[in-house]
N, C-alpha and C positions, 0 to 999 in steps of 0.2 A: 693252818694246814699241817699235815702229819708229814715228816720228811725222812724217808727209809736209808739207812746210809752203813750199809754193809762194809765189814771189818775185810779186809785185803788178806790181814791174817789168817784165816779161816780159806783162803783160794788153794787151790794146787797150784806150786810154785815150781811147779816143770810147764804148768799151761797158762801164765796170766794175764796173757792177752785173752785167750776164747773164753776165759772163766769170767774177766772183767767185760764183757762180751755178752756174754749169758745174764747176768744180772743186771744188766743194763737192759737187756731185751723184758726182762721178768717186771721192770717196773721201777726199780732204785730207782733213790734222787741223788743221791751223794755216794763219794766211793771213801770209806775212811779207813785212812792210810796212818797206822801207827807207827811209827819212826821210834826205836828204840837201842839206847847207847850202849847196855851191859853197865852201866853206872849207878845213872838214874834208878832206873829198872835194872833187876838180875836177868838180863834175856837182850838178846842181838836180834833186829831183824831185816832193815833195811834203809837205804838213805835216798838221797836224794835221787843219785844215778837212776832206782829202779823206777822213780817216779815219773822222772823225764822219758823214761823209753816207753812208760805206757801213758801218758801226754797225747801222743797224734793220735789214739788209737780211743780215745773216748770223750765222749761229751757231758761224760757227768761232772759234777762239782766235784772236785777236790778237796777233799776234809783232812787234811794234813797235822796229826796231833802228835805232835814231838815232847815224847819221853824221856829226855834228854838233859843234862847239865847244861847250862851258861850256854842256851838258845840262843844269844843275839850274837854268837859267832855263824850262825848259820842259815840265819834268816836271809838271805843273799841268794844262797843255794837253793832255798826252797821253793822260793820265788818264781828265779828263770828255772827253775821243774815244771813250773805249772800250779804252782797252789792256788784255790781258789780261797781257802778257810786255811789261816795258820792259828794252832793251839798250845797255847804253853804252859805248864801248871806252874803255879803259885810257890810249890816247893823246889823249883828248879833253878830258881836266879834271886840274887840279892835284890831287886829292882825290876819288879815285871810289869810298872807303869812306864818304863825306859823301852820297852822289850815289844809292850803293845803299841807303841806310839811308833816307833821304829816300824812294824807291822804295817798301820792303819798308812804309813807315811808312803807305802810302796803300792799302794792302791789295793791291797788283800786286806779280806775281811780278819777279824783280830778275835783272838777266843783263848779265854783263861780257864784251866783247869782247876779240881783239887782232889785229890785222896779223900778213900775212905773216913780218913784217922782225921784227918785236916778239918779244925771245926768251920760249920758253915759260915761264919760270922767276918770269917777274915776274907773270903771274898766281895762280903756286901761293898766295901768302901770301893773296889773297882767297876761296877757294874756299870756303871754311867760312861765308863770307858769302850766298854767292846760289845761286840757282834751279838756274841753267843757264850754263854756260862756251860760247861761241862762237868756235870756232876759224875764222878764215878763212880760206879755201883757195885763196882769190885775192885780188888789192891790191882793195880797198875802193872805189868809187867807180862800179864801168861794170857794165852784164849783160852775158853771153854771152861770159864769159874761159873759159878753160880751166881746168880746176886743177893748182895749183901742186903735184904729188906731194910734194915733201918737209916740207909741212904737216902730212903726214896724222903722222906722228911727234907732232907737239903733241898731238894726240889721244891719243895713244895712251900721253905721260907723264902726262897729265892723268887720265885714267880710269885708272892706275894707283895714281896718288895717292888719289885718291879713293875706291876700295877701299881702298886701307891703312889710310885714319883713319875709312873706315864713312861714309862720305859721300854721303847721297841726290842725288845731281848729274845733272843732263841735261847731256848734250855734245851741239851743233850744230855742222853745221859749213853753211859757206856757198860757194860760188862753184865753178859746171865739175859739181853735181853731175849724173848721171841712171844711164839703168839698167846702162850697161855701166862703171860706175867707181865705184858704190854702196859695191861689196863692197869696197872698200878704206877708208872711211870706217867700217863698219860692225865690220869688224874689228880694227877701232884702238880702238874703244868707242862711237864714234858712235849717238846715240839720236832726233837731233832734222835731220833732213836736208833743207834748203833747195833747192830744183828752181825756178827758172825757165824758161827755155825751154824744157824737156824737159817740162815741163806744160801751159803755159799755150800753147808753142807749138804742142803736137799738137793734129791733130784727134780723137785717142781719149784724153782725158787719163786715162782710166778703166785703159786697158789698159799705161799710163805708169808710173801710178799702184801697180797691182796687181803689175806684173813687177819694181818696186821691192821690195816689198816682202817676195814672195817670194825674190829674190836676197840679201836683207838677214838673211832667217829662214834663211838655208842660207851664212852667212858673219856668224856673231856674235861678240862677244868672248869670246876664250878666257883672257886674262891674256896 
């Protein structure tokens, strides 16, 4: 199953309830919530607090992808916020087998990231560990990049792998995605598909949403 999981980033941030609202009525599965330090990432955007206030107000999954330095100080926080899906990249902590385990241990699903730059290879040895792999398809930090095409390859070693040793995995990917470059995500192996602008910035996010998913059931992975 194709799972739509629209960037928070890309909302108006005077309306985030009716916005988080609106794409929830259009069809979303997940609400992905990028949590960004100024550190990590050159760019501030939100933390926990904003999470918690729109917590009573929806029922979608919570994809909580923290862009952040030395994560296991705040995985606590993110928690009783409401996360359903915590993600943390690879380049963010000395020890993110410490970090996912800490995760998994709070009853939240556990999801390891990696940069554009980040060769795919260093995340194989965790896979066996978490939920869901996050491949990024643009540098980490800003909405409304492009995607980077030759990412989509890391998807497509990863969801290999992952078949070979029998591996329940969801693969995301993140950045540039919408409906006319879906199909290259999706036939790489891609299952969990990040949309910013191309959601939250239409006014039909329903029909955004729907042509997605469509193009994604007519461009799946084949091996």
């Amino acid at each position: 199953m194709i799972y739509i999981a629209p960037s928070l980033l890309a909302a108006d941030f005077a309306n985030l309830e009716s916005d988080v609202k609106r794409i929830a009525s259009a069809g979303a599965n997940y609400l992905h919530l990028d949590v960004m330090d100024g550190a990590f990432v050159p760019n501030i955007s939100f933390g926990a607090p904003v999470i918690a206030a729109l917590r009573p107000h929806s029922k979608l999954i919570f994809d909580v992808h923290l862009m952040i330095n030395d994560p296991i100080r705040y995985i606590d926080d993110f928690v009783k916020a409401g996360a359903d899906i915590i993600t943390i990249h690879l380049e963010s902590c000395s020890d993110p087998l410490k970090v996912l385990r800490l995760i998994r241990s709070k009853e939240v699903r556990c999801a390891l990231a990696i940069s554009p730059a980040t060769p795919v290879e260093s995340i194989i040895p965790y896979l066996s560990e978490i939920d869901m792999a996050l491949i990024m398809t643009v540098v980490p930090g800003f909405g409304g990049q492009a995607l980077i095409p030759e990412t989509i390859e890391k998807v497509r070693t990863v969801k290999r792998y992952a078949v070979s040793k029998g591996l329940k995995l969801d693969i995301e990917v993140d950045g540039g995605l919408k409906p006319e470059n879906i199909h290259l995500a999706t036939e790489a192996g891609a299952n969990v598909i990040v949309a910013g602008s191309a959601v939250f910035g239409s006014k039909k996010p329903r029909k955004v949403i729907d042509s997605m998913r469509e193009i994604a059931a007519e461009h799946i992975y084949q091996g």
